[in-house]
N, C-alpha and C positions, 0 to 999 in steps of 0.2 A: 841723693837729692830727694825730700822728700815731697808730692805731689797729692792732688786729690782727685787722680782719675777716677777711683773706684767707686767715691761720692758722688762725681759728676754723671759717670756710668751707669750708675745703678738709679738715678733720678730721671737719666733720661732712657731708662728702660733698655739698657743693652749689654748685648753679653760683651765678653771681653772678643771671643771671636767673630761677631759683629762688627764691636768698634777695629778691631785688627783688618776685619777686610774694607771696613770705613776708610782707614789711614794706610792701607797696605802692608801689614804687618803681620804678622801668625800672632795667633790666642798665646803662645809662650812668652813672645815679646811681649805684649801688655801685658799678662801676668807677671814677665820678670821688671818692669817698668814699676805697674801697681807694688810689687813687694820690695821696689826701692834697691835691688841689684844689677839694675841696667838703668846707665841713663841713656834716655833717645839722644840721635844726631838734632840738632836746629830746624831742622826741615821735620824730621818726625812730631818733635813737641810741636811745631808751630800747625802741623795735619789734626793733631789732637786737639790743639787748643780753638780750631777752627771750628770742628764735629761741635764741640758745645759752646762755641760762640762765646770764647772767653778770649784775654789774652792769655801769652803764654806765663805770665807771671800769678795771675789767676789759679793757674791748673798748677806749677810748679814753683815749690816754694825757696827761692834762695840763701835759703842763712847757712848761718856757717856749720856745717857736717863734721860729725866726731870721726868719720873715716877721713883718710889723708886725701887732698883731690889729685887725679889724677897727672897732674903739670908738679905737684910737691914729689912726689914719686918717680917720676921720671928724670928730677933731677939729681937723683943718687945713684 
């Protein structure tokens, strides 16, 4: 999925291990988040999307992903 924490992040002046103890999260998490290999629970975007006062559709972009999602996968 891909998002714009790093835009968001980086405007409002904060490292990823900041916003990670913002939203309760290790600096890996947002950096695996930021590089689009982890997507957060519902509860995590919605902490992030909170920190910069967006909603979560703002910060995360839903169109359709060249990787398979995860529910097409689990049905084979």
């Amino acid at each position: 999925m891909k998002n714009r924490i790093k835009e968001l992040r980086e405007a409002k002046g904060l490292t990823q291990e900041q916003l990670g103890e913002l939203v309760g999260a290790s600096r890996q998490a947002i950096l695996a988040i930021e590089a689009e290999k982890f997507e957060p629970s519902i509860w995590l975007a919605y902490e992030i999307a909170r920190v910069f006062s967006c909603s979560i559709e703002e910060v995360f972009l839903f169109e359709e992903s060249t990787r398979k999602s995860r529910a097409e996968s689990s049905r084979r």
